[in-house]
C-alpha positions as CSV (number, residue, x, y, z in Angstrom):
1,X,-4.7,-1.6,-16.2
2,X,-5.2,1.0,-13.8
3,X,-7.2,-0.9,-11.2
4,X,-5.2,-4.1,-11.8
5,X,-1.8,-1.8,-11.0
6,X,-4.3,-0.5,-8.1
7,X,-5.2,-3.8,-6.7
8,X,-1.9,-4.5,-6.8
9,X,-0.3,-1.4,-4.5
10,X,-3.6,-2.4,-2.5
11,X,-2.2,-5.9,-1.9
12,X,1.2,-4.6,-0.6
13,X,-0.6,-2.1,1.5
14,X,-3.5,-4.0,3.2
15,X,0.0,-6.4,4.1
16,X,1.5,-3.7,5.7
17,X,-1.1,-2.5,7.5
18,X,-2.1,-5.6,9.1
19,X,1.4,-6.8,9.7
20,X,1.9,-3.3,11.5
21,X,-1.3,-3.4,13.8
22,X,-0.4,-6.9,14.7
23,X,3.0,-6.5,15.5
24,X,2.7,-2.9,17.4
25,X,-0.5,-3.9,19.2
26,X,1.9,-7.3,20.4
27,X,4.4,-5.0,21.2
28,X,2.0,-2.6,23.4
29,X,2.9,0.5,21.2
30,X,0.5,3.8,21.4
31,X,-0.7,4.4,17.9
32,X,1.6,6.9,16.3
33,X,4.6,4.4,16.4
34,X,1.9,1.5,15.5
35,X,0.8,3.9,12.5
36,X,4.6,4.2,11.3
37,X,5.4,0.9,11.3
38,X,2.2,0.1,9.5
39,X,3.1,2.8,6.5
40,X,6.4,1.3,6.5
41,X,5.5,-1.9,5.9
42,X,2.9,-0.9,3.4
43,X,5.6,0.5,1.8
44,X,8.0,-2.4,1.9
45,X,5.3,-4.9,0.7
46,X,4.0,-2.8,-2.0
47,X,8.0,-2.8,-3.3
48,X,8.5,-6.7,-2.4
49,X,5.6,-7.1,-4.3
50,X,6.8,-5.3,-7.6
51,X,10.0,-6.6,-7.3
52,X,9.3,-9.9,-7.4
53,X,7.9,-9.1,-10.8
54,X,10.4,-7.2,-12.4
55,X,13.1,-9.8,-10.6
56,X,11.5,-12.7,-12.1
57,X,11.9,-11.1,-15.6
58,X,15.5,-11.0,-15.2
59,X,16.5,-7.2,-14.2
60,X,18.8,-6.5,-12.0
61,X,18.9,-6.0,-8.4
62,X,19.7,-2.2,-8.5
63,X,17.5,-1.7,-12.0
64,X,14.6,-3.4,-10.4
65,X,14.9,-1.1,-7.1
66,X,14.9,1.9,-9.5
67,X,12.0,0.9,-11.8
68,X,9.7,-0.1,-8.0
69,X,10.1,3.2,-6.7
70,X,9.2,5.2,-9.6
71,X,6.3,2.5,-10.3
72,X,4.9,2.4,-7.1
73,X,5.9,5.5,-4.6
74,X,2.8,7.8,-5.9
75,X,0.2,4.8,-5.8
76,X,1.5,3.9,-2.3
77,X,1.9,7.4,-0.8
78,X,-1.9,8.4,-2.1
79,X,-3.4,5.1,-0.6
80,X,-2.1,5.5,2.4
81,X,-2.5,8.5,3.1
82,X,-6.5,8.2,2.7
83,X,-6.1,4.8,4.5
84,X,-4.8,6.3,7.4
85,X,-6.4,9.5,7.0
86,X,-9.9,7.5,7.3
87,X,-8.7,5.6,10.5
88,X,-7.4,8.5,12.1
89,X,-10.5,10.5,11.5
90,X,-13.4,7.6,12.1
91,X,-14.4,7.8,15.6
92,X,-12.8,5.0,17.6
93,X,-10.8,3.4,15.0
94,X,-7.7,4.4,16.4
95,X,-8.5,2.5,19.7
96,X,-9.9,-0.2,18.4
97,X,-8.3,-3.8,19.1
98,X,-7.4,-6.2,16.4
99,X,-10.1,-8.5,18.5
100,X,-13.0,-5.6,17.6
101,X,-15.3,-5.2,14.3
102,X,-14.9,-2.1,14.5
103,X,-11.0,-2.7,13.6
104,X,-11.8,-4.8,10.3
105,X,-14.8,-2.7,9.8
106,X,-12.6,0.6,9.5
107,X,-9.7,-0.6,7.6
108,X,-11.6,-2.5,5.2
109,X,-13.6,0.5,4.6
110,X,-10.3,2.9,4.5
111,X,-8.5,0.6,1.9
112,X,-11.8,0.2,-0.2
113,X,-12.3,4.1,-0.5
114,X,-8.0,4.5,-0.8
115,X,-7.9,2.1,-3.9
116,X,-11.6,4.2,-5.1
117,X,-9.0,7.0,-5.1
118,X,-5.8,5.7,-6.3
119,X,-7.3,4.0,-9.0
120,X,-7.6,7.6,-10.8
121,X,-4.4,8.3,-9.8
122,X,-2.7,5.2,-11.6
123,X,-4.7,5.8,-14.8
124,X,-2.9,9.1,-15.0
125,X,0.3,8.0,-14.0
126,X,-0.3,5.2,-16.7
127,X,-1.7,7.4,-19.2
128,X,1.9,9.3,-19.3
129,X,3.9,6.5,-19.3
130,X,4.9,6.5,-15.6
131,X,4.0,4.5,-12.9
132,X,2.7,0.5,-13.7
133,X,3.2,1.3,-17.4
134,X,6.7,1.3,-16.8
135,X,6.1,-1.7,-14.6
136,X,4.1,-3.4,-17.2
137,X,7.5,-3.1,-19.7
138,X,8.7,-6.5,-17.8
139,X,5.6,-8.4,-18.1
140,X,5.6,-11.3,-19.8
């Protein structure tokens, strides 16, 4: 359950991320503003994407919201935070073009080794009845 609440947050956040190099490279941006619109869209799919579930199984709007961010803010915050932190540390990465391996290279390493360390993370939150387990309530 873990890794499947896991792969999940790592869909959302490998959305984001791409969405946000795409769009701030377009736009010309230096790479802090890139990286901030890339965390906020990994936020913002990771939430679409748990919404959607708990929508479907007929919760509310505002109930939904609620249940998303207590579900998901920990997994999201952890992964990207060692997603970025990867990138911003790997020699180059921060440069690289969306044209360059070393681009795909780096980010599909950093969001390999984030969900190697959110998966833990989950299980605990799971374990206490927090996180996807709430999540999981709405499933049917």
């Amino acid at each position: 359950m873990a890794a499947k609440a896991t792969l999940h947050c790592l869909t959302g956040c490998a959305i984001g991320e791409v969405l946000g190099m795409i769009v701030g490279t377009a736009l010309g941006w230096g790479n802090l503003p890139t990286m901030v619109l890339a965390i906020v869209l990994a936020f913002f799919f990771g939430y679409a994407l748990t919404l959607r579930g708990i929508l479907t199984a007929g919760v509310d709007f505002r109930s939904a919201v609620r249940v998303a961010l207590a579900a998901d803010t920990l997994s999201i915050a952890v992964m990207e935070l060692i997603d970025n932190g990867v990138i911003a540390v790997w020699p180059g990465a921060m440069d690289a073009h969306l044209s360059e391996a070393l681009f795909w290279t780096a980010l599909a390493i950093s969001l390999a080794l984030a969900f190697v360390v959110t998966t833990p993370v989950n299980k605990w939150m799971i374990g206490r009845g927090k996180g996807h387990a709430v999540v999981h309530r709405y499933h049917h």
